[in-house]
Steps between C-alpha positions, in 0.01 A plus 500: 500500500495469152221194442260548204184266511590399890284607798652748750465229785599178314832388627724364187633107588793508254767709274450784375495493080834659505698310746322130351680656152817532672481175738606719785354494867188686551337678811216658350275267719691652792507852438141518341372771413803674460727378203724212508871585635616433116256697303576820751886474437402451114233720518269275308157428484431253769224267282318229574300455210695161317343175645715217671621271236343139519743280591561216247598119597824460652832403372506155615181454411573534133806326572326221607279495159779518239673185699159362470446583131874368422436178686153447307693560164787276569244256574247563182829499324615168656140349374420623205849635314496757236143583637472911470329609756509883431247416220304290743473783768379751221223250399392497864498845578303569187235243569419568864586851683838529729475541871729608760680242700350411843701582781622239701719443788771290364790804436760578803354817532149450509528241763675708729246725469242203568756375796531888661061531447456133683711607777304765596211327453542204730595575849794279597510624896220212606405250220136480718443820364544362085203491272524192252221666311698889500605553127865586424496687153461851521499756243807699486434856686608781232864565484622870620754672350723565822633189437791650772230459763540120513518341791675147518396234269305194630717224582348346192673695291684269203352213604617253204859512350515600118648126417281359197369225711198300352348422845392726732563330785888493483496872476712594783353796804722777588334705668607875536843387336399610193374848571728677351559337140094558495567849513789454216259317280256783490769713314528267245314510200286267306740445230759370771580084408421260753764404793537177326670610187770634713562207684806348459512110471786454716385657738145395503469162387767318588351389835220394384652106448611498844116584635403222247357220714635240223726309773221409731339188356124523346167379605426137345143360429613212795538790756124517557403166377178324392279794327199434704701480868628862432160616393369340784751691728436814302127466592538446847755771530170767407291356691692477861793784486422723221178522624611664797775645405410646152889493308398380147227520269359152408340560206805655329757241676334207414461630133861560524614141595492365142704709325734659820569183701813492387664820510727574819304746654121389498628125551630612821174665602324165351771278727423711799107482469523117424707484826242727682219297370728142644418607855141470455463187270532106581669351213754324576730610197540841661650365844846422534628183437557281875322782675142427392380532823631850572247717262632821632797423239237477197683742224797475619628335168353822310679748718821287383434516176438888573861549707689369178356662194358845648572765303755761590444849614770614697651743211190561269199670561246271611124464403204455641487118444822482707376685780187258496723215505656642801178540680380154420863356607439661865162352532618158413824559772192627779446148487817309445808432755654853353202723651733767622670533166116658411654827669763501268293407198250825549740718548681394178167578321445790657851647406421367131140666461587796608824514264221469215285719653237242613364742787399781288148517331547369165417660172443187306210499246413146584292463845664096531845652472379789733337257770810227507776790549254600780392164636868360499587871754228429702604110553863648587403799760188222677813224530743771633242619779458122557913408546591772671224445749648126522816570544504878693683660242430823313260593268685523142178621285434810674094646403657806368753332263189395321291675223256260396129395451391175698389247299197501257278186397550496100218504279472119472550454848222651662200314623725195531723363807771727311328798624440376823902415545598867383236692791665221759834563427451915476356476827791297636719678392334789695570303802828473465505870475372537821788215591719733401417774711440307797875380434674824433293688806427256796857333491672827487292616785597174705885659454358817724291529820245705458221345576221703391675489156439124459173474601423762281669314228339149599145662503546681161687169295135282696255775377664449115474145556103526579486739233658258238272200631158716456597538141554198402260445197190314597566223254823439671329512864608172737214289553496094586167493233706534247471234255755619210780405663722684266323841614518329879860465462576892412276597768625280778848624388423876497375433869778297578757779434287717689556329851843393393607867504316605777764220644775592328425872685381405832775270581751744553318641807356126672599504860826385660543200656744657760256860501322472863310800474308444171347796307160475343613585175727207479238249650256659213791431235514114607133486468441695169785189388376233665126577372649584130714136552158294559278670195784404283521181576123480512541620099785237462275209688216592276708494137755215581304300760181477423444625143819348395584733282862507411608899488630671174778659534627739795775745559782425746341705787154352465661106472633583865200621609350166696851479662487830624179464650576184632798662683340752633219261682794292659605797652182598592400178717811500643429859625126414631708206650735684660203698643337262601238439241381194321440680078376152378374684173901591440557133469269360331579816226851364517409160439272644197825661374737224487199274307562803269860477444485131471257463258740828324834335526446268270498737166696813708827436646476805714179339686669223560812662656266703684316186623807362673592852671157479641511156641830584690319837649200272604731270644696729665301700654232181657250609328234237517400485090399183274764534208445152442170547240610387120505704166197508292561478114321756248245456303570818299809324284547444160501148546698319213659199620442276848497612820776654668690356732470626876867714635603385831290594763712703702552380911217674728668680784338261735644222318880664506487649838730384780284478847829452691627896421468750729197736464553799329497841670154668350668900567799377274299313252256865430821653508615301228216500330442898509835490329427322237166689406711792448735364263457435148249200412712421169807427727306226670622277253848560466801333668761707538518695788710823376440820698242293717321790774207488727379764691532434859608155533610389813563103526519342870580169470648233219148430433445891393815544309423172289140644445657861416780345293222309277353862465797632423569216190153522365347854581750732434372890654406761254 
């Protein structure tokens, strides 16, 4: 082979001189050292002595300059007319030497690139296995000249549409749509005008007045009244929600207030986080009017306010600050009278986010802009572990859908409670990872019968668990010495989830009631909960009880948590009952947890609803616990008027219970209440009774069937 100035043994990677002249296909690299299939049928010298050319920037790169440079001269022109800025340019480049533009991520092309080099980078098969401090530029490997050996583009491919948008966040994700006019575009040459000079208006902007949001009425000064009662709500917003679930920024939102308050889309984020901030704070201006007493309807005049003059999205591209709005809607419903619509909410985000490609890694040059795409994903995927745990349905945002960093602390955020909030949520959102699996693998395996298969599966989703409690940072480690009680509060509720999913996975296998011959796997499962039941309550005791603390803000999942553990110790003292046994320690746990939800109920709706399910279960099942003990007040409140008034103490079950009725049948009464542990804990609350099952229930008697038909209305089966 013809190859002056090449070794005999070094393998060619490219074309051949002659076949790069003629942009033909070349196997040189194939057939080396013989001559290239071309060259021999043109009997040519087969040459490898002209280097690769360097390839320049790309097409939309330069693209995206000239629309740059046009929209800078338009404006120059705009403020200072007649102005020649040729002349001014010349003076510069004379004065101080010229340098090449810096690369930067903001073209179609390059961020597909960046998209299909992130995606590789971050495993999305387990996000346990994700490194918040793995970096996600990478320089681009050298390009080959067998450009016919390509294998499929990354999914990434075209991320943005070519529309001259200003913002970056109502640029639109396609995904592998686009492939092939990506392919087009790299025929074209540089010369080629821009899309939007061939744009014809009738087709292109005559929808743009019906997207307009000019028929929904604005945001008024009188929506979020006095100056220093928003502020106030603002403040306590940060300090017990955002703090624990990181959404917004509060340095650049509070700098924002001023001059954004009014316009439609950060008003409704500003409604929504003075609504948020209502639930924690006493004055009486943010209560509704008659209903004082009830403070579990605190903001409900903001999320009014919200409902009417929300902006629409339905046919436009959202942005970012909509899909925060949606996030902080759901959090508000979690604790209003609409908490299923929360389901409904998420998933409308989720659809929304990922239309703007919110679960890619962003290219942005600005870290803030970078962390809140990033932080408002990560709120979405922890609340949609969290709702469908609550209500047994699937998982909608799958780990491999996403292709993102977790959260990082920004630069003025670390070494402050900011910081602190970011490694607590990254680490709970870890958990719900695990959640995840333990959902998609145990409760398929309960579908089968292989045995060996689930305990397998139960063994491998508790080792994870262990594994995610031992790395818990040692700042965030639970400990009743504590004396921040902000730092107290994120550990007590990283342990809390802990032995709330160890629940939410052991529950599935607690024994029988009607089961004779009981396994020791299943009498292990029913201890593992019961044990996991008491140390949560033990955390709750601690925090609400005795510390009085009155906890930031939980997800949906976690603000069930003392109901499910209260549950699950009914059912087991009416098991040691039924056996004979007198578990003492089960009641007086019981009796810890409904102190808990009544000292709850009176700023959470959802503690109170589960406070009178509990009651009735106590009651009907004889259990011998003092529900009588009254609700403590806080002193953790941002106290700005007098003292609240007291709700209604709800009847005791001793107080309400007939001592004429029959006695209840203790096999039916486990029966029922093995049923219910095995349907969904968000139905609890519900009163319909629509497609109403329970696994093996088998009423006697008319005082069974009324028991089973109050099941049936309240609990409805998974």
């Amino acid at each position: 082979m013809e190859n002056p100035g090449k070794e005999e043994g070094e393998r060619p990677t490219r074309a051949c001189d002659g076949c790069r002249k003629k942009k033909i296909k070349c196997n040189g690299p194939a057939k080396h050292p013989d001559k290239c299939t071309n060259c021999t049928v043109s009997n040519t010298a087969c040459l490898y002595n002209e280097p690769a050319p360097k390839r320049g920037f790309t097409v939309s790169y330069v693209r995206e300059l000239e629309r740059k440079v046009a929209l800078y001269e338009a404006l120059v022109e705009k403020l200072a007319p007649g102005r020649n800025l040729n002349e001014d340019v010349e003076r510069a480049s004379n004065s101080s030497p010229m340098f090449p533009p810096k690369r930067n991520y903001n073209s179609s092309s390059d961020m597909d690139r960046y998209s299909s080099a992130s995606s590789t980078t971050i495993p999305m098969t387990n996000i346990m296995s994700r490194d918040p401090s793995m970096t996600t530029y990478r320089e681009e490997p050298e390009q080959s000249d067998n450009s016919d050996d390509e294998m499929f583009e990354s999914p990434a491919m075209g991320l943005h549409d070519d529309h001259d948008e200003s913002s970056t966040d109502r640029m639109r994700y396609f995904g592998s749509v686009k492939g092939l006019l990506v392919k087009v575009k790299q025929y074209t040459g540089p010369s080629t005008p821009p899309l939007s000079t061939q744009q014809r208006p009738e087709y292109w902007n005559t929808h743009e007045k019906l997207e307009e949001d000019s028929y929904i009425e604005p945001y008024v000064n009188e929506d979020f009244g006095d100056e220093r009662l928003y502020m106030l709500l603002v403040e306590i917003y940060f300090d017990k929600v955002n703090s624990t679930l990181p959404l917004l920024n509060k340095k650049r939102f509070v700098a924002e207030i001023s001059q954004r308050k009014l316009e439609r889309k950060f008003a409704s984020i500003l409604i929504l986080v003075c609504a948020l901030g209502a639930l924690y704070c006493d004055d009486q201006r943010v209560l509704l009017p008659s209903r004082e007493p009830f403070r579990f309807l605190a903001g409900s005049s903001f999320l009014a306010t919200y409902k009417r003059k929300a902006p629409d999205y339905s046919l436009s591209a959202a942005t970012l600050e909509d899909i925060q709005a949606l996030i902080l809607l759901q959090m508000f419903v979690q604790r209003s009278t609409h908490l299923k619509s929360s389901w409904n909410l998420n998933g409308a985000a989720l659809v929304i986010a990922e239309d703007i490609g919110l679960h890619l890694q962003s290219a942005l040059p600005d870290q803030s802009d970078r962390e809140s795409r990033s932080r408002a994903m990560y709120c979405i995927y922890l609340f949609d572990r969290s709702l469908s745990a609550a209500y047994g349905r699937r998982i909608l945002c799958k780990d491999e859908d996403l292709a993102l960093e977790l959260p990082k602390p920004l630069p003025e955020e670390i070494g402050s409670d900011e910081e602190l909030a970011i490694i607590y949520f990254n680490h709970m959102v870890k958990l719900y990872g695990i959640q995840g699996q333990i959902m998609q693998q145990i409760y398929s395996l309960k579908k089968g019968n292989e045995k060996n298969d689930t305990h397998k599966s139960v063994a491998s989703m508790s080792s994870k668990l262990n594994q995610w409690l031992d790395a818990v940072p040692e700042q965030l480690k639970y400990t009743e010495r504590c004396c921040n009680n902000f730092i107290f509060q994120l550990a007590s509720n990283l342990r809390i989830a802990h032995y709330n999913i160890q629940i939410f996975m052991y529950k599935n296998f607690v024994p029988h009631p009607h089961t004779k011959k009981l396994s020791k796997f299943k009498m292990q499962s029913l201890m593992i909960c019961a044990n996991a039941a008491r140390s949560l309550l033990s955390i709750f005791n601690t925090m609400e009880l005795k510390r009085s603390i009155v906890q930031n803000y939980i997800d949906v999942m976690l603000n069930l948590s003392p109901f499910n553990a209260i549950v699950i110790l009914i059912l087991s003292a009416c098991e040691s009952r039924r056996n004979g046994q007198d578990n003492q320690s089960d009641l007086e746990y019981i009796e810890i947890g409904v102190n808990i939800l009544r000292r709850r109920e009176i700023r959470d709706i959802v503690a109170g609803k589960s406070l009178d399910v509990i009651l009735h279960l106590i009651k009907a099942c004889q259990l011998r616990v003092n529900t009588t003990t009254k609700r403590r007040r806080s002193n953790d409140m941002y106290l700005a008027t007098s003292s609240l008034k007291a709700l209604t103490e709800i009847p005791s079950a001793q107080q309400t219970s007939d001592s004429t009725s029959p006695a209840r049948d203790d096999q039916m009464l486990l029966n029922s209440m093995f049923n219910f542990m095995h349907s969904n804990p968000i139905n609890a609350f519900d009163n319909g009774t629509e497609n109403a099952t329970f696994i093996n229930s088998t009423p006697v008697d008319s005082a069974d069937l009324e028991w089973s038909s109050f099941l049936s209305s309240v609990f409805q089966g998974s």
